[in-house]
GUROTOR-260562 format. One record per residue: residue in three letters; residue number from 0; x, y, z of N, C-alpha, C in turn. Coordinates in Angstrom, 3 decimals. Layout:
+------+-----+----------+----------+----------+----------+----------+----------+----------+----------+----------+
| rest |  nr |     n_xx |     n_yy |     n_zz |    ca_xx |    ca_yy |    ca_zz |     c_xx |     c_yy |     c_zz |
+------+-----+----------+----------+----------+----------+----------+----------+----------+----------+----------+
|  ALA | NUM |        X |        Y |        Z |        X |        Y |        Z |        X |        Y |        Z |
...
+------+-----+----------+----------+----------+----------+----------+----------+----------+----------+----------+
# end
This chain:
+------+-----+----------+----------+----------+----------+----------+----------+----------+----------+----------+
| rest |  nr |     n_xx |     n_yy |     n_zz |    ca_xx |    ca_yy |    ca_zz |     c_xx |     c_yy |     c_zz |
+------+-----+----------+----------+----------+----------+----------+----------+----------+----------+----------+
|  UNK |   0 |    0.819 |   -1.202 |    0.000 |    0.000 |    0.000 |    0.000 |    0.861 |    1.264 |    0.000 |
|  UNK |   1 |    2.285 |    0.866 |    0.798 |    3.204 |    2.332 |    0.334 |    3.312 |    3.082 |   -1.222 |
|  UNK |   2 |    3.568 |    1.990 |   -1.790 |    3.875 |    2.444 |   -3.238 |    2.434 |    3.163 |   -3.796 |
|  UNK |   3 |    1.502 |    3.181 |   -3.349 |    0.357 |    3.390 |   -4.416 |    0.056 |    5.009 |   -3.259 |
|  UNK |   4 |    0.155 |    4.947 |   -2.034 |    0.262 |    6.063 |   -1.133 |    1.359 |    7.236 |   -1.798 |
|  UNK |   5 |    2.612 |    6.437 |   -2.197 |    3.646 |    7.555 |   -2.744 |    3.061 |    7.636 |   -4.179 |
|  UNK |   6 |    2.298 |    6.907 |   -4.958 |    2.212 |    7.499 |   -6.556 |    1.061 |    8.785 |   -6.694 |
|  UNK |   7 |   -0.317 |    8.498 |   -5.236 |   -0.775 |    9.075 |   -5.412 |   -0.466 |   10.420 |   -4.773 |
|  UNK |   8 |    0.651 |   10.741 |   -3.826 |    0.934 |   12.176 |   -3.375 |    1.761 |   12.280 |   -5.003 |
|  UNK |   9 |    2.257 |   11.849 |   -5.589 |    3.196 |   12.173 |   -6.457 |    2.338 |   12.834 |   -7.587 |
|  UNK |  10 |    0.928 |   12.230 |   -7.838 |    0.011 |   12.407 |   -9.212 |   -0.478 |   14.096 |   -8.084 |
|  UNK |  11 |   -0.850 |   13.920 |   -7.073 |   -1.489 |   15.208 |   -6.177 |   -0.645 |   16.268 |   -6.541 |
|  UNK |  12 |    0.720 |   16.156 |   -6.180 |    1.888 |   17.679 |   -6.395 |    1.812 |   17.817 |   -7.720 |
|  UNK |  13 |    1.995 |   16.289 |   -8.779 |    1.831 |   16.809 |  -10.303 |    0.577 |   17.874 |  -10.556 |
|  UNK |  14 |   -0.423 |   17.682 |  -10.451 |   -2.060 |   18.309 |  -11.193 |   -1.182 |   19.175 |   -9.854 |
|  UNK |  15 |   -1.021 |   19.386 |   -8.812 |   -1.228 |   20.797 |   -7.851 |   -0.247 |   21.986 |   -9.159 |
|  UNK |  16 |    1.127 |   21.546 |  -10.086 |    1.740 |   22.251 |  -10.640 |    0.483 |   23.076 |  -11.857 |
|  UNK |  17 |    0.625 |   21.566 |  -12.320 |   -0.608 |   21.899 |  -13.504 |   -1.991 |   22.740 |  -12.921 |
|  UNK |  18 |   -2.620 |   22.288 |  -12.205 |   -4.158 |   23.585 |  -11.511 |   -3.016 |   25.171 |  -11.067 |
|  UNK |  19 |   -1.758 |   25.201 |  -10.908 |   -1.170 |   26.852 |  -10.784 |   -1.648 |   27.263 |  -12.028 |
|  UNK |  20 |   -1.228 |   26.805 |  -12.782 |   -1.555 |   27.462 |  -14.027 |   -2.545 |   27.735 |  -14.874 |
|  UNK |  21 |   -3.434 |   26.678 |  -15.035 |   -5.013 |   26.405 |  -15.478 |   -5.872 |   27.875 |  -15.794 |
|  UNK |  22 |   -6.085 |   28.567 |  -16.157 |   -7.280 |   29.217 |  -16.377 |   -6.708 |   30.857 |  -16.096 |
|  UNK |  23 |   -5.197 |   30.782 |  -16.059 |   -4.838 |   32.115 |  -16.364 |   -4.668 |   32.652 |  -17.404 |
|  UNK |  24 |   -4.868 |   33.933 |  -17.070 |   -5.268 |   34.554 |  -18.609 |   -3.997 |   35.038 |  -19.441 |
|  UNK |  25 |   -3.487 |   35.267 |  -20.780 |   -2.445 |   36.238 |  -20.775 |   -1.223 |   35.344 |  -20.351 |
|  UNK |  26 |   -1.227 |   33.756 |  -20.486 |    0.384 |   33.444 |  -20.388 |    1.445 |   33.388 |  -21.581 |
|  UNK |  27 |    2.122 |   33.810 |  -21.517 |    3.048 |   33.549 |  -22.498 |    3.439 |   32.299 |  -23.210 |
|  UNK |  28 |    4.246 |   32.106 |  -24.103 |    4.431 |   30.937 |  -25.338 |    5.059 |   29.876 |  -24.378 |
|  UNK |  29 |    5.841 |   30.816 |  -23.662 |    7.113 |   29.884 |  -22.599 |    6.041 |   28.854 |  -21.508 |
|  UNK |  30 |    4.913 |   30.487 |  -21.211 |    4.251 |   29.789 |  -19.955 |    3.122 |   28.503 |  -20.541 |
|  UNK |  31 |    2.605 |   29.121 |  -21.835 |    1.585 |   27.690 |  -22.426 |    2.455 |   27.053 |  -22.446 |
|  UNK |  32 |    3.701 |   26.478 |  -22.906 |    4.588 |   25.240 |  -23.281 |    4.891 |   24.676 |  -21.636 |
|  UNK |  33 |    5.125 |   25.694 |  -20.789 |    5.161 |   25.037 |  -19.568 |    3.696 |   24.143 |  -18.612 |
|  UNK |  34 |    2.875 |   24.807 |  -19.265 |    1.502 |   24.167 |  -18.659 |    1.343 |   23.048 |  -19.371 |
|  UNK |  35 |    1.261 |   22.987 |  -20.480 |    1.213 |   21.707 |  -21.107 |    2.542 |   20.440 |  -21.019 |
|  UNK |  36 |    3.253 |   20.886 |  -20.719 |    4.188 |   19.951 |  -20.140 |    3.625 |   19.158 |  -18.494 |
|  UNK |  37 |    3.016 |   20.236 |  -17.795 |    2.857 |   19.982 |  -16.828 |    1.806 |   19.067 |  -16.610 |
|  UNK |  38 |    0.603 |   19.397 |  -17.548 |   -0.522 |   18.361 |  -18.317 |    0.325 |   16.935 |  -18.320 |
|  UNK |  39 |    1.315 |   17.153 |  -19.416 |    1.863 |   15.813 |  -19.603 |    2.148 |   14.846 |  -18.568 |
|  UNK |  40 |    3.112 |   15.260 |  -17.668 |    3.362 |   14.638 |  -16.812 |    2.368 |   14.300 |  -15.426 |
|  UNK |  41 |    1.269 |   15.110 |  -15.281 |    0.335 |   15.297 |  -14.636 |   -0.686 |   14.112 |  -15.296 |
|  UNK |  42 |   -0.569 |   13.443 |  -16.277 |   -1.509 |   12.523 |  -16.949 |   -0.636 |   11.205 |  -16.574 |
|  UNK |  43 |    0.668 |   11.577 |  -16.681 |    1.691 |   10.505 |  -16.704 |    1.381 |    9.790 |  -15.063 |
|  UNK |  44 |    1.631 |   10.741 |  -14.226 |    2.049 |   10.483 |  -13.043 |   -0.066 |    9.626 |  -12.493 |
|  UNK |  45 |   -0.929 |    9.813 |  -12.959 |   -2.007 |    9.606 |  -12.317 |   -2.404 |    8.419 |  -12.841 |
|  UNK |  46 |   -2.289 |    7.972 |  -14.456 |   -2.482 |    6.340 |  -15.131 |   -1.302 |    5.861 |  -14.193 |
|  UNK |  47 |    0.112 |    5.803 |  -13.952 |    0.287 |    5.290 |  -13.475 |    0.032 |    4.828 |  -11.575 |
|  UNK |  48 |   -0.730 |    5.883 |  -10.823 |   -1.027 |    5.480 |   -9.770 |   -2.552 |    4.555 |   -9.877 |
|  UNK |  49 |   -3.032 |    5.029 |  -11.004 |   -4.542 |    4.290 |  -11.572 |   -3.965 |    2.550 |  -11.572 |
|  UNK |  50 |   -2.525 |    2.080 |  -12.553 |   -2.340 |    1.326 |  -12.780 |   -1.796 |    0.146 |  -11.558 |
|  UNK |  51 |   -1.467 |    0.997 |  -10.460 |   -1.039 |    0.614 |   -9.242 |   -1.905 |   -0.433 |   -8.727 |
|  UNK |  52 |   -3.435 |    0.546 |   -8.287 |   -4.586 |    0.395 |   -7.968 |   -5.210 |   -0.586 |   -8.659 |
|  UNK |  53 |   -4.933 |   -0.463 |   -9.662 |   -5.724 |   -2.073 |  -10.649 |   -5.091 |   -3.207 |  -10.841 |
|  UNK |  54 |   -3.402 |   -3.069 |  -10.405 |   -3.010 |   -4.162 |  -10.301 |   -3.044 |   -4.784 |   -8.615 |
|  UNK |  55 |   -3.491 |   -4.267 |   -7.704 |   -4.300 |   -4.499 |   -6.410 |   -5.349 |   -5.130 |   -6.754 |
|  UNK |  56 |   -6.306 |   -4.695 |   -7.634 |   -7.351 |   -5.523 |   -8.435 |   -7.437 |   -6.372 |   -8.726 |
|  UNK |  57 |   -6.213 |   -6.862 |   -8.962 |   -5.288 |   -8.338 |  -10.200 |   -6.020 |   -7.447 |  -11.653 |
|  UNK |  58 |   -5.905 |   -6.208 |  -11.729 |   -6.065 |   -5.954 |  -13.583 |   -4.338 |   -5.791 |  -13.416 |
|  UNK |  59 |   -4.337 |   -6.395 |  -14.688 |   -2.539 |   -5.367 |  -14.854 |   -2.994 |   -4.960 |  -16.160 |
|  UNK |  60 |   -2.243 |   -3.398 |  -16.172 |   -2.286 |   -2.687 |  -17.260 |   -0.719 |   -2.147 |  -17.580 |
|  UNK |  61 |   -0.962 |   -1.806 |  -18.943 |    0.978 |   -1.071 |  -19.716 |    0.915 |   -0.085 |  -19.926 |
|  UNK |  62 |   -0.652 |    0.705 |  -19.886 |   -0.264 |    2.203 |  -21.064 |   -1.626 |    2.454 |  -20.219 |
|  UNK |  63 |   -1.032 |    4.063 |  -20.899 |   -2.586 |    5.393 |  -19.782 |   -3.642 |    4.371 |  -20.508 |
|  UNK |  64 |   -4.247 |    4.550 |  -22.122 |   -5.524 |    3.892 |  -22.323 |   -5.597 |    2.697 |  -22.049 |
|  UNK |  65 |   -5.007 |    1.993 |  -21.578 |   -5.545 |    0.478 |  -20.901 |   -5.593 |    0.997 |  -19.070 |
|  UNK |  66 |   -4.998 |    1.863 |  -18.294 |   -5.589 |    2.368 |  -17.466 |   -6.877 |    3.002 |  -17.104 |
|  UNK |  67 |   -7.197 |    3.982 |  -18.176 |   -8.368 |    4.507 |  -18.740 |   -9.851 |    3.075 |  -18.875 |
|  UNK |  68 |   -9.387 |    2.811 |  -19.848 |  -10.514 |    1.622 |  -19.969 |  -10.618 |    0.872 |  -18.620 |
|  UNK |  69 |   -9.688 |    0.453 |  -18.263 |  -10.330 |   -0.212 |  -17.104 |  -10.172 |    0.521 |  -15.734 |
|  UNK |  70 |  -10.174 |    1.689 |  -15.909 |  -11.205 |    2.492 |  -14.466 |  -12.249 |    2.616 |  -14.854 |
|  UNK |  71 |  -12.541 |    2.273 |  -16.169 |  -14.067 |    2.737 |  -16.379 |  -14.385 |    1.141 |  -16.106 |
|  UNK |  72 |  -14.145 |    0.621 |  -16.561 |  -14.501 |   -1.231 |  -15.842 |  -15.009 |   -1.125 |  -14.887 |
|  UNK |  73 |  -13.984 |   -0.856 |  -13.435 |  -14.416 |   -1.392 |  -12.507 |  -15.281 |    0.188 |  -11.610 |
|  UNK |  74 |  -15.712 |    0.811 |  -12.609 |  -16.242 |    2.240 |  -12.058 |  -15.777 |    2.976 |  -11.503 |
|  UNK |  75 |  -14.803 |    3.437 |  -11.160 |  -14.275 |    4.326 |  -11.029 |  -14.050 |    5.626 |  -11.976 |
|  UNK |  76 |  -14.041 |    5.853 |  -12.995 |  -14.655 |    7.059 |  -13.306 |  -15.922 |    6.680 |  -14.886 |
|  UNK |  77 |  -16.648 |    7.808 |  -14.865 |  -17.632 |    7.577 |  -16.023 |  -17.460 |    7.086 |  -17.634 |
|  UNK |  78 |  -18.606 |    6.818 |  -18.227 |  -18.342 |    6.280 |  -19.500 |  -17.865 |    7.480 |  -20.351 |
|  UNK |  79 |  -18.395 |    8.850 |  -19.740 |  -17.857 |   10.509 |  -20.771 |  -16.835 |   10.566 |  -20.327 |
|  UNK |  80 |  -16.308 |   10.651 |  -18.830 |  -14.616 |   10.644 |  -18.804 |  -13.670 |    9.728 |  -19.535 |
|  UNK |  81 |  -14.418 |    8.480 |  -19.309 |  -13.275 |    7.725 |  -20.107 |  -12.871 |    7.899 |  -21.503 |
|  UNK |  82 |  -14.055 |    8.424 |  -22.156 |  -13.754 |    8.962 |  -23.638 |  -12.857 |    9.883 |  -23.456 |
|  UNK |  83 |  -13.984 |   11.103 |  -23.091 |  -12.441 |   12.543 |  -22.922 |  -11.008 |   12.226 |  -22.358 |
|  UNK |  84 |  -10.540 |   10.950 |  -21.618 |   -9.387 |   11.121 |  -20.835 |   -8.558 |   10.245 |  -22.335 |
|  UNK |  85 |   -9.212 |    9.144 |  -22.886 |   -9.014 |    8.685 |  -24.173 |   -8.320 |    9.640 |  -25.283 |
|  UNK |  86 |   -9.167 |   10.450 |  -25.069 |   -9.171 |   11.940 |  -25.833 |   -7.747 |   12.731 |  -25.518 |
|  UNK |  87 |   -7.694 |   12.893 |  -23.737 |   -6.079 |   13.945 |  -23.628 |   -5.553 |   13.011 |  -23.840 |
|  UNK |  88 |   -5.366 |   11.484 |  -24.313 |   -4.201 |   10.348 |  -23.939 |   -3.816 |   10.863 |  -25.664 |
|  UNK |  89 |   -4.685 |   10.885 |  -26.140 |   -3.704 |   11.150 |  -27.573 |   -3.428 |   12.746 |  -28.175 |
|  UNK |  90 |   -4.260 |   13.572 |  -27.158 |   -3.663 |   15.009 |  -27.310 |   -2.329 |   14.972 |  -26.646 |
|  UNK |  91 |   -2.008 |   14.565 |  -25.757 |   -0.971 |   14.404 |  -24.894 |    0.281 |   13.927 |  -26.348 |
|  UNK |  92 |    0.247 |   12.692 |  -26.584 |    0.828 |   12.334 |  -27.249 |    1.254 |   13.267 |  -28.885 |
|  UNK |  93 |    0.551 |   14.131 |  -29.051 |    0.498 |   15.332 |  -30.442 |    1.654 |   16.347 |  -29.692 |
|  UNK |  94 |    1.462 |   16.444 |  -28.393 |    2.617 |   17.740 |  -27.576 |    4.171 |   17.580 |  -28.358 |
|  UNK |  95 |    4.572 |   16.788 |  -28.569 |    5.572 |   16.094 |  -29.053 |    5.989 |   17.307 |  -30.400 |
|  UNK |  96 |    4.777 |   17.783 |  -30.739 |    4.775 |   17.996 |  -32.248 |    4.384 |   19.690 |  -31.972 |
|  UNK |  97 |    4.564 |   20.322 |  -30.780 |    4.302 |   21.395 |  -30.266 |    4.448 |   22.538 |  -30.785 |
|  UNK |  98 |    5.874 |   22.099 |  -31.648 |    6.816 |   23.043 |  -32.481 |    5.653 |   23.667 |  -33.733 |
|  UNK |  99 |    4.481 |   23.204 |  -33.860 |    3.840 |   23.408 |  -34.773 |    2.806 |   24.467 |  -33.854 |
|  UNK | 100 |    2.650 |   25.206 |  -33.994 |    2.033 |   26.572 |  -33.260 |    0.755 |   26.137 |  -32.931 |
|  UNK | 101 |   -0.025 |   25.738 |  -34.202 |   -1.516 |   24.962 |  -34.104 |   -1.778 |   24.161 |  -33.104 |
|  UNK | 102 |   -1.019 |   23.282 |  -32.906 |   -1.017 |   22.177 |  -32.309 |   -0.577 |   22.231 |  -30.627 |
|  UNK | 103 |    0.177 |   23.275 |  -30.396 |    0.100 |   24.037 |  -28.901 |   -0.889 |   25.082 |  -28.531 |
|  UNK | 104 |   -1.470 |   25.977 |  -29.193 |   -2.698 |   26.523 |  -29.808 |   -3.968 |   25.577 |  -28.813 |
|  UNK | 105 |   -3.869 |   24.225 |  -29.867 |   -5.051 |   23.723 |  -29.630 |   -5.076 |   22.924 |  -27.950 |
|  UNK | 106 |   -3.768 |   22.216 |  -27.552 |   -3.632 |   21.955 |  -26.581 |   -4.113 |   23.106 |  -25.416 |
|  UNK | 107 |   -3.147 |   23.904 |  -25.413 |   -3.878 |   24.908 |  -24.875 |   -4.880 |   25.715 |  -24.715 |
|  UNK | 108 |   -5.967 |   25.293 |  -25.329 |   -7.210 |   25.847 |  -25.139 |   -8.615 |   24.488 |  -24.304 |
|  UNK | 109 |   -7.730 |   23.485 |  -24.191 |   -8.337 |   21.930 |  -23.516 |   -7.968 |   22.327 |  -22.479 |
|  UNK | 110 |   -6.645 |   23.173 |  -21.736 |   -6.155 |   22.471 |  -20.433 |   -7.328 |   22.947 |  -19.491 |
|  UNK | 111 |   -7.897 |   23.732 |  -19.301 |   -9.002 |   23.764 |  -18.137 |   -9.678 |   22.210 |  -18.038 |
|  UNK | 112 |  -10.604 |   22.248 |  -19.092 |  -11.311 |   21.274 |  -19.113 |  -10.719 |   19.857 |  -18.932 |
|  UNK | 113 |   -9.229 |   19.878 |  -19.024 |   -8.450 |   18.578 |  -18.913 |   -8.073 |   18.572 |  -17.287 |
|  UNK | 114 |   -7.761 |   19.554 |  -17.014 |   -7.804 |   19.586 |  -15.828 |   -8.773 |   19.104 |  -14.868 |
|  UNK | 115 |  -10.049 |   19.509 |  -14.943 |  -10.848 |   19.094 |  -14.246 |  -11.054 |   17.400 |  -14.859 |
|  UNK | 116 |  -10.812 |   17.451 |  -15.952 |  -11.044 |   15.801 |  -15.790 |  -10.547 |   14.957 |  -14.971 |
|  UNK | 117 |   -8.769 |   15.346 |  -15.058 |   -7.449 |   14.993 |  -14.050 |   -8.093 |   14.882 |  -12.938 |
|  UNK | 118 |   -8.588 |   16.115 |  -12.578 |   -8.699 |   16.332 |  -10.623 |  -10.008 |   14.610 |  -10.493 |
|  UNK | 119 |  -11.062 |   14.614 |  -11.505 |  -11.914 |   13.893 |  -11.476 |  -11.664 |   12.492 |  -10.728 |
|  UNK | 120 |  -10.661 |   11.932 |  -11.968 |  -10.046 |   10.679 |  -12.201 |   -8.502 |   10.345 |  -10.777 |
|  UNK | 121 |   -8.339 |   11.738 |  -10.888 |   -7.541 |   11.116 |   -9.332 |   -8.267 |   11.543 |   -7.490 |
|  UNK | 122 |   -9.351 |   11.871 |   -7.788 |  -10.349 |   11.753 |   -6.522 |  -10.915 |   10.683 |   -6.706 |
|  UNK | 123 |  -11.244 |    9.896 |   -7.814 |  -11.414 |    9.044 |   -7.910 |  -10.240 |    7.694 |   -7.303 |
|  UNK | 124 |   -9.303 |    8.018 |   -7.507 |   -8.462 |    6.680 |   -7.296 |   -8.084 |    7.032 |   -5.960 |
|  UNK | 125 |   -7.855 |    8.625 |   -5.312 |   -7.520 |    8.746 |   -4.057 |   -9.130 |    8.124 |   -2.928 |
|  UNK | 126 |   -9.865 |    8.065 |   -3.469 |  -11.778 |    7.460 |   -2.750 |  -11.378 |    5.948 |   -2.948 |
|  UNK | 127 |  -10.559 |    5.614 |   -3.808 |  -10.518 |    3.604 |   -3.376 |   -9.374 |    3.980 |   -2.798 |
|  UNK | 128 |   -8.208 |    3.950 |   -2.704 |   -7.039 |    3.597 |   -1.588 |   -7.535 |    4.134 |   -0.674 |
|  UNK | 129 |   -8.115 |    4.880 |   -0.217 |   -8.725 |    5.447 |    1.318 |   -9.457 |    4.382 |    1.604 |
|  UNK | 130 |  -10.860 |    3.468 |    0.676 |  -11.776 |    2.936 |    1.267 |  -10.570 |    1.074 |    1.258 |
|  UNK | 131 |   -9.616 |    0.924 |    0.427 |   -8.764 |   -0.592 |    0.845 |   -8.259 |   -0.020 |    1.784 |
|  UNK | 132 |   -7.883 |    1.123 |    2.548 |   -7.276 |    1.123 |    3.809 |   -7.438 |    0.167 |    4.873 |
+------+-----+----------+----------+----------+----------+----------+----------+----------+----------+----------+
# end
């Protein structure tokens, strides 16, 4: 239970970087490229405490969308989150390609709404390790 206690303070400080930034107005190129990084790893750090939790389950999973799909399995978050989180798993993966103005543009105009998905999906996984306590 340590390890899934340390992934989920670890996914908490990630989204705490990412929600600084969220919904300010007026950031710069530097500061969008920094929020969306922070997205990144903020997605990174929470499939894998998701994946923790489901292999407690006996699910084992390899990748965010096989995390994704099966929190929606065993209910833990909804059938619309699991699409939309489906959804940042391959916006996430386009960041890569950032250098293209459009394409940080468009990222950056999701992160609110990705955000709150984030906060969703890891109150969600922080409500089962509290209740296997």
């Amino acid at each position: 239970m340590a390890r899934i206690e340390e992934r989920l303070v670890e996914a908490s400080a990630a989204f705490a970087t990412l929600d600084e930034l969220v919904g300010r107005e007026g950031l710069s190129l530097a500061e969008r490229d920094g929020a969306i990084l922070r997205l990144i790893y903020t997605v990174e750090a929470i499939w894998k405490a998701a994946a923790l939790l489901l292999e407690e389950e006996g699910i084992p999973v390899g990748s965010p969308g096989g995390a994704i799909r099966e929190s929606r399995q065993v209910g833990w978050i909804s059938d619309e989150d699991a699409e939309a989180l489906l959804r940042l798993a391959k916006e996430r993966n386009l960041a890569v390609h950032m250098y293209r103005q459009a394409i940080g543009e468009e990222i950056a105009s999701h992160l609110t709404g990705h955000a709150a998905l984030l906060r969703r999906w890891l109150d969600a996984l922080q409500q089962r390790a509290a209740a296997s306590d």
